[in-house]
BALUMLO-192609 format. One record per residue: x negated, y negated, z of N, C-alpha, C in turn. Coordinates in steps of 0.02 Angstrom, whole numbers. Atoms other than C-alpha are relative to their C-alpha. Layout:
n.x,n.y,n.z,ca.x,ca.y,ca.z,c.x,c.y,c.z
X,Y,Z,X,Y,Z,X,Y,Z
...
This chain:
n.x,n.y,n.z,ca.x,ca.y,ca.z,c.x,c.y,c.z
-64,21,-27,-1841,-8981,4743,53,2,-55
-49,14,52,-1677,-8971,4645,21,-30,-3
-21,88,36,-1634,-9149,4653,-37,-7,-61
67,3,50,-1793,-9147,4540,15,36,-72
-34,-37,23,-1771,-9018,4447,53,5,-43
-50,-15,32,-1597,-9025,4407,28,-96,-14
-22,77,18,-1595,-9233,4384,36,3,-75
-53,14,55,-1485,-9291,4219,-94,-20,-42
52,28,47,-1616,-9278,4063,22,-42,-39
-21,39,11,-1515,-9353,3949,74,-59,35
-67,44,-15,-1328,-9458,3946,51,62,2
-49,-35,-13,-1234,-9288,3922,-1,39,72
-21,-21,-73,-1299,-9237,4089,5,-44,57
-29,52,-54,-1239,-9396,4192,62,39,25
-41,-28,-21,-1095,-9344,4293,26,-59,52
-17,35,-38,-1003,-9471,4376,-15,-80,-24
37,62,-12,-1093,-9633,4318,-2,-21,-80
9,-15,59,-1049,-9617,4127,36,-84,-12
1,77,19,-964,-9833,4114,-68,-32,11
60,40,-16,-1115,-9875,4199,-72,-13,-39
58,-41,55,-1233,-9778,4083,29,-44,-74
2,51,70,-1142,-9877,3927,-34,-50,27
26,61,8,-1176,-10027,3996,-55,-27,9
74,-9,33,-1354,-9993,4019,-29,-12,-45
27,-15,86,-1391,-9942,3840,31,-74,-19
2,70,69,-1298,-10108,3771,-22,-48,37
39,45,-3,-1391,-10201,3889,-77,6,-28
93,-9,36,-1569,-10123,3836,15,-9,-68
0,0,69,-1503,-10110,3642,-12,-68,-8
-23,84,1,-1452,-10321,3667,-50,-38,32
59,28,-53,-1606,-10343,3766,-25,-65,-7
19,48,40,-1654,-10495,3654,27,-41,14
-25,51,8,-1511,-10588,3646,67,-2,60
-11,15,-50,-1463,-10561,3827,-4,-78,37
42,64,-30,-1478,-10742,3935,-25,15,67
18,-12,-69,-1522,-10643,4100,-42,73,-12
47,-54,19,-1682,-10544,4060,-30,62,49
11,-78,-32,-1663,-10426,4204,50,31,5
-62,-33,-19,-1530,-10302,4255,-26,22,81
3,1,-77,-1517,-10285,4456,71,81,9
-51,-41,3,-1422,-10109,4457,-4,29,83
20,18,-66,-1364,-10083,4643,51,58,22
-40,-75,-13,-1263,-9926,4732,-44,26,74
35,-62,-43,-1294,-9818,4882,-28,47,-8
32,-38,15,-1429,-9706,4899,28,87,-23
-9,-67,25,-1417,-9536,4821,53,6,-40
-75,-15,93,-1293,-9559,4665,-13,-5,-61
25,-28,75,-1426,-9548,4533,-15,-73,-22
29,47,29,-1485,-9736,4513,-58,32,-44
68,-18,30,-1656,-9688,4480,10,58,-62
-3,-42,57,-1621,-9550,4366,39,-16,-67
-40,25,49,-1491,-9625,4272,-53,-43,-66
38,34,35,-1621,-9742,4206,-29,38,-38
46,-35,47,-1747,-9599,4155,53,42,-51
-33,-43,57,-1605,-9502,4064,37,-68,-48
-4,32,48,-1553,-9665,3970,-92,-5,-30
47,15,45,-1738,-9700,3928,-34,60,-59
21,-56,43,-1756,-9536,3869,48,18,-67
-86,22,39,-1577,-9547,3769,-24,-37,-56
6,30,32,-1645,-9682,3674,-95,-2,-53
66,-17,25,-1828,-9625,3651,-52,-57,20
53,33,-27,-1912,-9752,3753,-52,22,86
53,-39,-85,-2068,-9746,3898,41,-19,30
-27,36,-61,-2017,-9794,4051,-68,6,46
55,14,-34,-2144,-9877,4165,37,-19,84
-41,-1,-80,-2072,-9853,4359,-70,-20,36
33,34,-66,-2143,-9948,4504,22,-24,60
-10,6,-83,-2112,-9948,4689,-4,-74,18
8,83,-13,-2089,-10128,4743,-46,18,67
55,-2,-66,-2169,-10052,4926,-67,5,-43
97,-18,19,-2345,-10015,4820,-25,-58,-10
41,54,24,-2356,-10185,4748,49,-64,29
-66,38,-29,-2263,-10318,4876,-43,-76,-8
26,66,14,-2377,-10469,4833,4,-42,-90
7,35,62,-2392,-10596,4670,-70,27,-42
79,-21,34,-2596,-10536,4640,33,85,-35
-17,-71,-5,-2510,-10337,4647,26,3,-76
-65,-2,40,-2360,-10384,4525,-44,-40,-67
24,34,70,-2464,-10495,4395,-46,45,-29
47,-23,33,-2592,-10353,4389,19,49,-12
-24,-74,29,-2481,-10213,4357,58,-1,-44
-36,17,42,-2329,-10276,4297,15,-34,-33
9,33,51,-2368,-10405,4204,-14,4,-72
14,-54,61,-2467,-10298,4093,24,41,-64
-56,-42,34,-2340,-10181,4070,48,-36,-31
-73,32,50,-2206,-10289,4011,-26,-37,-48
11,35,58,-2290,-10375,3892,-36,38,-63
31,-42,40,-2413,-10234,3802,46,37,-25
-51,-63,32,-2331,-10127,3678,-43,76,14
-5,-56,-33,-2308,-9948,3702,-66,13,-33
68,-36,21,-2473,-9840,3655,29,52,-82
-30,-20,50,-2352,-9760,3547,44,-34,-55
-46,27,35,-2256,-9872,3473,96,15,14
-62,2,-17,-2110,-9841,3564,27,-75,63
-18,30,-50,-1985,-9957,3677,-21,19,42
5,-17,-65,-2009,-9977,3851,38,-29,36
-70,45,-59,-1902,-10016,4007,-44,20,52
32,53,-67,-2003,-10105,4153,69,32,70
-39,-40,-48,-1917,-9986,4300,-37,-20,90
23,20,-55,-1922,-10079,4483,33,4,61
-49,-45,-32,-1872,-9974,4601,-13,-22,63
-25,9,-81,-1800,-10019,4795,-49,-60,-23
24,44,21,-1839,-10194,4739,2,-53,57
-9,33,-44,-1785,-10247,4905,-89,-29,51
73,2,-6,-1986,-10191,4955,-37,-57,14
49,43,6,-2061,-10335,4891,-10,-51,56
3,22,-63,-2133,-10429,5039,26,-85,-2
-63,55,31,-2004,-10591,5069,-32,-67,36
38,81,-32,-2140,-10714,5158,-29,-43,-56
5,50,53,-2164,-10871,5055,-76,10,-42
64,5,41,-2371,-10850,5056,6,46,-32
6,-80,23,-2353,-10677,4982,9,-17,-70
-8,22,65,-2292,-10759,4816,49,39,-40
-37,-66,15,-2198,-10578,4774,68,-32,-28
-89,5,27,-2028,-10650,4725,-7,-53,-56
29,47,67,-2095,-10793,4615,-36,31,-53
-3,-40,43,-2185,-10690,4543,23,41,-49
-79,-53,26,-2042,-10573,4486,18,-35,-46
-73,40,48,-1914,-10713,4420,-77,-17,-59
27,27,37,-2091,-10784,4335,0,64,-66
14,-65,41,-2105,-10608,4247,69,2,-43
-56,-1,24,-1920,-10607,4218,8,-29,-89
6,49,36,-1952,-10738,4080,-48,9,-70
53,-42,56,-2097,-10663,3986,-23,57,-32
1,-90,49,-2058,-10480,3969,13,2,-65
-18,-23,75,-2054,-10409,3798,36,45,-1
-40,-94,0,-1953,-10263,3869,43,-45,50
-43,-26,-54,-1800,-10236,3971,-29,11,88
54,-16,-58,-1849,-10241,4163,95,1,32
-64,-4,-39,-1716,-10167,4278,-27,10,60
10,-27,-73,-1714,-10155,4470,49,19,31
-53,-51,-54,-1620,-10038,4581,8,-37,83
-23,11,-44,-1552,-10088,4756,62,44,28
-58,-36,-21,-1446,-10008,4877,51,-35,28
-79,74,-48,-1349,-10196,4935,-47,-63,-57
31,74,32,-1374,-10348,4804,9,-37,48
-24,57,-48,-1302,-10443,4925,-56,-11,70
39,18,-29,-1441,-10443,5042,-46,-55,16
27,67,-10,-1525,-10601,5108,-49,1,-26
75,21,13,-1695,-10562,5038,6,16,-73
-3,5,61,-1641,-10540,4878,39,-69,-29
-44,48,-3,-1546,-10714,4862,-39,-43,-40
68,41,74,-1703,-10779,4745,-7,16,-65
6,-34,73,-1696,-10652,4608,93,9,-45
-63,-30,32,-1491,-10614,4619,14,-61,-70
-35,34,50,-1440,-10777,4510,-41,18,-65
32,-9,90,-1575,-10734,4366,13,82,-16
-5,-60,29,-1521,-10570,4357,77,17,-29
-61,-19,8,-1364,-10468,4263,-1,57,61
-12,-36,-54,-1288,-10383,4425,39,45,-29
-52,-61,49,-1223,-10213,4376,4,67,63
2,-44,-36,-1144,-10106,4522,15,75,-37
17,-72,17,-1182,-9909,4505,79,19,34
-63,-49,-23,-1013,-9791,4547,-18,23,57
-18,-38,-55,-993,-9712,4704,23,83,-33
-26,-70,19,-980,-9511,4664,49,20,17
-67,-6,-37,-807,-9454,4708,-32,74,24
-16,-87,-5,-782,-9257,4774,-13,41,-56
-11,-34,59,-750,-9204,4619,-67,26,-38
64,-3,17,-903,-9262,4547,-52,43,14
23,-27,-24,-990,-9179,4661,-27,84,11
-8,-68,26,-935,-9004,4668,-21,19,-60
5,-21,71,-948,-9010,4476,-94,3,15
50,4,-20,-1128,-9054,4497,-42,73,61
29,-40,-45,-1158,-8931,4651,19,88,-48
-13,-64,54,-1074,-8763,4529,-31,10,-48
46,-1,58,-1189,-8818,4396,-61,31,40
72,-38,-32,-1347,-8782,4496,24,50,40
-11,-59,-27,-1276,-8643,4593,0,56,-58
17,-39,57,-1259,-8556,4431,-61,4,-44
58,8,43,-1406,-8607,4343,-58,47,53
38,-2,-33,-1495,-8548,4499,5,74,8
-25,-75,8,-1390,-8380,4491,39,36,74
-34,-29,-62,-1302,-8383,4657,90,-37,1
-59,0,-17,-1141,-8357,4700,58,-42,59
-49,47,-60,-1019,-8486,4806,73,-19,-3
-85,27,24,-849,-8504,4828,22,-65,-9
0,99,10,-766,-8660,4778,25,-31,42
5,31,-54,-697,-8707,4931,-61,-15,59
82,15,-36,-880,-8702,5015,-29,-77,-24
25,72,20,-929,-8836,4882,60,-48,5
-45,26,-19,-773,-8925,4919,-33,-26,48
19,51,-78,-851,-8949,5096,-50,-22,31
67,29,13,-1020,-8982,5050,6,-78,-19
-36,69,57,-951,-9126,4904,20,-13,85
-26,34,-47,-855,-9173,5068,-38,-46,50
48,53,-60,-985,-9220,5217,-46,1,-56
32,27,27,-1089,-9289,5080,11,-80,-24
-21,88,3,-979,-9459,5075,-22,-16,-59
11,28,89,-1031,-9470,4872,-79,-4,15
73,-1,5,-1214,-9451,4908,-24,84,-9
6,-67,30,-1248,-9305,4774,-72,24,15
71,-15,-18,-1442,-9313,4836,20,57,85
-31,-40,-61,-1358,-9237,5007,-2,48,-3
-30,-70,28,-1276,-9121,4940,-23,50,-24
65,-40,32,-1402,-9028,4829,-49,19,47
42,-12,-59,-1502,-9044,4975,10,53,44
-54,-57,-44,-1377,-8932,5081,18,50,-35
26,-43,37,-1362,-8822,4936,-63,43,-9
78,-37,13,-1541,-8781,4923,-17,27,51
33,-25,-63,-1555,-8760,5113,32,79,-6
-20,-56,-37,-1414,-8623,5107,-51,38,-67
43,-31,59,-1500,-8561,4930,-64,45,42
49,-44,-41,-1638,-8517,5037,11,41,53
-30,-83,-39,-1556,-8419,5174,45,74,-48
-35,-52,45,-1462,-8313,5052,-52,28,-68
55,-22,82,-1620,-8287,4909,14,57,-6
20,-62,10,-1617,-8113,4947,84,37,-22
-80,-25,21,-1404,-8086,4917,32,-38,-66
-33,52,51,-1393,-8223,4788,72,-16,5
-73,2,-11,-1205,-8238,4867,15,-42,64
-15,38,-50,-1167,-8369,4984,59,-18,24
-43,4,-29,-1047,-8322,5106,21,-3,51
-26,30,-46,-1050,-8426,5230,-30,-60,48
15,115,-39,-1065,-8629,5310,-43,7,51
12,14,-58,-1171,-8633,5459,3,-63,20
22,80,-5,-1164,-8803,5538,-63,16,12
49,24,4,-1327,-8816,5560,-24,-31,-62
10,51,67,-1348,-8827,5384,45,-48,-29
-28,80,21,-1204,-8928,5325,32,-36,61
-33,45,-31,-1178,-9057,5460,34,-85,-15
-15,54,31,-1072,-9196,5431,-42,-67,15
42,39,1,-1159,-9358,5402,27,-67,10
-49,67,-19,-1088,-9541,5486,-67,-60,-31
0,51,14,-1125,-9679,5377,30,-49,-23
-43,63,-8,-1085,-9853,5353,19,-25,-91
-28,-2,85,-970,-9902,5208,-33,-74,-28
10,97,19,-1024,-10053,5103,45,-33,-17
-81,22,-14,-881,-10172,5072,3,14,-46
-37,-14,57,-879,-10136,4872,27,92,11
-16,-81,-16,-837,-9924,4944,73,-46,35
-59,32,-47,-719,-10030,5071,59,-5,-49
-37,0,53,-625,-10111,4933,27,57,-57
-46,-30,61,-604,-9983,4803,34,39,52
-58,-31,-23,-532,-9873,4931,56,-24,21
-71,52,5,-413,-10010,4976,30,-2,-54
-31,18,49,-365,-10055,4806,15,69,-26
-20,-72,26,-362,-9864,4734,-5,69,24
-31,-53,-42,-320,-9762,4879,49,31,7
-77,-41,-18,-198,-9671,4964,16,-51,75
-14,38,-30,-120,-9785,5097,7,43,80
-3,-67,-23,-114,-9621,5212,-74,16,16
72,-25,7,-304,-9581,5199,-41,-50,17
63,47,-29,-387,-9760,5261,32,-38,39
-9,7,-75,-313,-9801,5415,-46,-25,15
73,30,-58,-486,-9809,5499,-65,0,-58
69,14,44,-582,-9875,5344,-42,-31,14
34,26,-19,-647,-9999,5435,-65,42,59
54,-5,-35,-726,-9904,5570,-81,47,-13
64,-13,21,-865,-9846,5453,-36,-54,-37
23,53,20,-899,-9997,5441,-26,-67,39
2,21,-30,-1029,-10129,5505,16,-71,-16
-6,76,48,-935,-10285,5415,45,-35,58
-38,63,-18,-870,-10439,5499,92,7,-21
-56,7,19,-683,-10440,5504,24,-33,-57
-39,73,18,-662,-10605,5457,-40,4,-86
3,25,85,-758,-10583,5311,4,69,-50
-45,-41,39,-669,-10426,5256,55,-42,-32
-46,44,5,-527,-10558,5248,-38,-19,-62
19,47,71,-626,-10660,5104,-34,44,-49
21,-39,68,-702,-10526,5010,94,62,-32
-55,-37,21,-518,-10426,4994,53,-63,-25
-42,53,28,-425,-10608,4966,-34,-21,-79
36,23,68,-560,-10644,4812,24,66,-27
-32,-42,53,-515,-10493,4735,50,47,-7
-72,-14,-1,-362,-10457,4761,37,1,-85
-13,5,89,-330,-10532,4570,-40,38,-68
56,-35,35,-467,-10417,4510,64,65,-19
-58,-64,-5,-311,-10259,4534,55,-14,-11
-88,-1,6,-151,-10324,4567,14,-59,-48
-38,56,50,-48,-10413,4437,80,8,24
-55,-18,5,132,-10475,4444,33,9,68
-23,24,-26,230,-10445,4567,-41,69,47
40,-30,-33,117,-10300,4641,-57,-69,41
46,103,-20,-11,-10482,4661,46,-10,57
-38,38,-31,133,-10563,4758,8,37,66
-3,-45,-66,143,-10416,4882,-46,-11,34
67,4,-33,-37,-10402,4906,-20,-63,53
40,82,-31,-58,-10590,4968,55,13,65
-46,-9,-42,104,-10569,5056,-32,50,91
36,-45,-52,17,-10406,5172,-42,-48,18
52,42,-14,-133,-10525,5174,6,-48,60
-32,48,-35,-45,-10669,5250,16,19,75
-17,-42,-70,40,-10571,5383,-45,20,37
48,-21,-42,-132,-10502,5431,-31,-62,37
41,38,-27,-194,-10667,5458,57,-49,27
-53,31,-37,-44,-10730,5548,-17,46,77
42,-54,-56,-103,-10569,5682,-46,-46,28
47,39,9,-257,-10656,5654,0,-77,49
5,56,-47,-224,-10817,5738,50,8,56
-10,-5,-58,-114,-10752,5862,-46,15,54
46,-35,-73,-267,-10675,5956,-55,-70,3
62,61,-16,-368,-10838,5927,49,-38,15
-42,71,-54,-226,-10938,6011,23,27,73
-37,-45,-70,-143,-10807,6132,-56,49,30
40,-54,-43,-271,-10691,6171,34,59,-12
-41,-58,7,-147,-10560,6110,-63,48,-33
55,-63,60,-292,-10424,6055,51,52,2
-39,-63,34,-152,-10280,6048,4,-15,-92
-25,16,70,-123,-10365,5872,-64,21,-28
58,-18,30,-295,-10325,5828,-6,84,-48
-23,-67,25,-233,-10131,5773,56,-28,-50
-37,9,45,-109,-10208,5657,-26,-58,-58
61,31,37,-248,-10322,5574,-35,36,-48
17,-74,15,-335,-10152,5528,61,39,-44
-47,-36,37,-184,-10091,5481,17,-27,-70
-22,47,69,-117,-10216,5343,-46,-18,-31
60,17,66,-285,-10254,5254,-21,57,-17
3,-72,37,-301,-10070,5241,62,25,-20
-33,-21,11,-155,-9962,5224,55,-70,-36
-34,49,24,-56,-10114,5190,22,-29,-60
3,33,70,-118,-10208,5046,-5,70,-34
4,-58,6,-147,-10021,4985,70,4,-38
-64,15,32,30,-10001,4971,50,-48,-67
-56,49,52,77,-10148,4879,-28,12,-73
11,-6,56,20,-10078,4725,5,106,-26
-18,-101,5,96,-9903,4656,-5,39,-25
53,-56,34,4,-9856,4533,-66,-20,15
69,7,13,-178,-9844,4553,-40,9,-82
9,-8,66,-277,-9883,4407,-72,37,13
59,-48,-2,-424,-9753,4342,-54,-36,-19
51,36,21,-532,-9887,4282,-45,-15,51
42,9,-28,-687,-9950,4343,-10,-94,17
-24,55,-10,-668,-10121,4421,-66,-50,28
65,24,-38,-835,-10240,4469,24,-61,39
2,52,-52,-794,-10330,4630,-17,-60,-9
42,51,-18,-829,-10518,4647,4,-7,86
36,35,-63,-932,-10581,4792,43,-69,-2
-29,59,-5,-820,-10723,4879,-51,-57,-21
40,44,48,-886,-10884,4803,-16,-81,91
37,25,-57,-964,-11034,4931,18,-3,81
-23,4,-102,-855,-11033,5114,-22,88,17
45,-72,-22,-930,-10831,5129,-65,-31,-3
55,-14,29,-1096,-10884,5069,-19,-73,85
-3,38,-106,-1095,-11034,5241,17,39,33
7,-20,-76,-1034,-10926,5355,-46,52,4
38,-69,-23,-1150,-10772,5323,-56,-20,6
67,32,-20,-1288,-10902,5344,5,-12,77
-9,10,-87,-1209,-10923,5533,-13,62,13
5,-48,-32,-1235,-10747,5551,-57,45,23
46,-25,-16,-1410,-10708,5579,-23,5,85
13,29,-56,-1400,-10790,5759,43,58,48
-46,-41,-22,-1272,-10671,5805,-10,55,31
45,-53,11,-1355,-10523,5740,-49,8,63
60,-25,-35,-1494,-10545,5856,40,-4,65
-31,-13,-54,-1383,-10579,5994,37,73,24
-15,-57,-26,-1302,-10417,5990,-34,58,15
59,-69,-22,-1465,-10321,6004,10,-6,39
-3,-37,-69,-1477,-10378,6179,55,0,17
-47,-27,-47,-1312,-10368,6247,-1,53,-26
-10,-73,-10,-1282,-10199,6175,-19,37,53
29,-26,-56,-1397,-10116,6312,45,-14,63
-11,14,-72,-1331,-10234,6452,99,17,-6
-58,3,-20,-1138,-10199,6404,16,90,-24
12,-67,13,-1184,-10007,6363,40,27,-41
-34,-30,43,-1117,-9975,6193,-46,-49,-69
61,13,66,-1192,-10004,6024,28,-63,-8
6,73,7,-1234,-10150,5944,53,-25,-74
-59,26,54,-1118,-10121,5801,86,-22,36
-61,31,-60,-967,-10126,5936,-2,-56,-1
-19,42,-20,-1015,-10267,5995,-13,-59,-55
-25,69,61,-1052,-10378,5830,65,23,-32
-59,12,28,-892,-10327,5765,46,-34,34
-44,21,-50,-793,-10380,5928,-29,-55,35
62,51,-13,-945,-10533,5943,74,-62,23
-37,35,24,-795,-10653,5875,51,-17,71
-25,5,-16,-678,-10624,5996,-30,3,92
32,16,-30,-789,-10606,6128,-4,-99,25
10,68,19,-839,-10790,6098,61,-53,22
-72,48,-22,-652,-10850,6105,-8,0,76
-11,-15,-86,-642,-10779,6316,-51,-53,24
47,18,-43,-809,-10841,6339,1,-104,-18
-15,46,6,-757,-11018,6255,57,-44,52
-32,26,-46,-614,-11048,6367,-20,-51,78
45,40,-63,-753,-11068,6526,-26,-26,-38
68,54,21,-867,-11177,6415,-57,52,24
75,-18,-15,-997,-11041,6414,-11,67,-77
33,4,78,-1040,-11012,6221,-63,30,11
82,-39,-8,-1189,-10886,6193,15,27,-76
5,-14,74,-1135,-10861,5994,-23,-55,-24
């Protein structure tokens, strides 16, 4: 495969992920005199977590000992494999970095022991132990996140991408125009594992012309997935105000608590009197906001959408090129997303009985709820 293949050996072939990659290395160099003896590195699939790691460990001249959290999801599994490992020195005498990959795996029932285990390990490595995730924020990780340093991975832009997809088109010896990889990089949404993927397919219809000239959909079809809110945010904060209109609807997040993760970091971007705007858009959205929970006005619900995207967007006119790490709202998010499991299951079954998906209807759950509050007949 040429994901394989063509992965980043060292740090000069990262592409896209090169802040993230420092702060790697000076967490493994500082490994010692760290106070949070894991690193929890977290990103959507296919943007080079996993590899990133092996081309720093190789960068620095250490093993690397990788392990599947699905192979070993119990406490007996994890004390007899990775316990081992993190504490024995190398065979060579080299570093090592304790690599614990889709860490989400580990099985999250109390007898299982699997997560105690972990933080217990956390404590007694002699090495560096990092784990990958594709959402820290996930409920079953809510045992390991506070002992760990949380370190979100980049999102690949376009750019990235293409650059990446011209490298192996050449290395490989075939020919593509650059608007082709333009629209590869494109329906790949920053997932460079995609992409390469769709590369290789046309690679193989063309072996015999080495010249690829021309898209079939079949092979590149575009791909609908769901944004996570730190993708949400940066395109809010360092967008084009023009271009995310309908950011939300790749997305299966709670309105309301778009509202508290874009109000917490709001001060993360804007300063000054750019700041003063931002809250300003904010405000106004949630003035919308309680008109439809007093009036029933849902037309206002399209201008809700509008001002926490394009909106706050606006109120800031330069975009900055830096790399910015989100905070997670701090305890009134962390209560209500504990109300939201009940929800969740509620919209499995109505979906069926009101014949439209179940992301429809938990996003529009909320307001739902208000109509059905009026009769006194509550089913959230």
């Amino acid at each position: 495969m040429l994901t394989k293949k063509y992965s980043p050996k060292k740090l000069r072939d990262v592409i896209g992920q090169e802040e993230v990659a420092r702060k790697i290395v000076f967490y493994i160099i500082n490994y010692r005199k760290q106070k949070k003896k894991a690193l929890l590195l977290h990103g959507p699939s296919g943007i080079g977590k996993t590899s990133l790691i092996y081309a720093i460990a190789s960068e620095l001249g250490n093993e690397i000992i990788e392990l599947n959290s699905s192979d070993f999801r119990d406490k007996e599994k994890i004390n007899s494999v990775l316990k081992a490992a993190s504490q024995q020195r190398s065979f060579w005498g080299k570093g090592k970095i304790i690599l614990v990959d889709e860490v989400e795996g580990i099985n999250s029932h109390e007898d299982s022991g699997g997560w105690s285990a972990l933080t217990e390990l956390f404590l007694e490595s002699n090495f560096p132990i990092i784990l990958t995730t594709n959402d820290a924020w996930q409920r079953k990780l809510d045992k390991i996140r506070s002992k760990t340093e949380i370190l979100p991975a980049q999102k690949l832009n376009e750019f990235h991408i293409e650059k990446i997809l011209a490298d192996i088109a050449a290395k490989e010896g075939f020919k593509i125009k650059q608007n082709f990889l333009k629209i590869i990089a494109v329906k790949s949404f920053g997932d460079a594992r995609a992409a390469i993927n769709d590369l290789e397919s046309l690679i193989a219809v063309y072996k015999e012309t080495k010249e690829i000239n021309e898209l079939s959909p079949d092979l590149i079809g575009g791909r609908e997935r769901e944004k996570s809110i730190f993708e949400i945010l940066r395109e809010i904060f360092q967008g084009k105000p023009s271009e995310i209109l309908d950011i939300f609807d790749s997305s299966n997040i709670d309105i309301d608590e778009i509202f508290m993760w874009i109000d917490e970091n709001i001060p993360e971007e804007y300063k000054g009197e750019e700041l003063a705007n931002a809250y300003e858009v904010l405000s106004k959205a949630d003035v919308f906001r309680g008109r439809i929970i007093r009036r029933q006005h849902w037309r206002f619900l399209v201008y809700i959408y509008a001002l926490l995207s394009s909106g706050i967007c606006s109120a800031k006119k330069i975009k900055s090129k830096g790399f910015v790490s989100y905070k997670r709202p701090s305890r009134v998010l962390k209560m209500w997303i504990a109300k939201q499991g009940d929800r969740r299951e509620m919209t499995k079954r109505l979906a069926p009985a009101m014949h439209c998906s179940a992301k429809k209807v938990y996003k529009e759950a909320p307001y739902i709820e208000m109509i059905l509050n009026q009769e006194n007949q509550k089913i959230f």
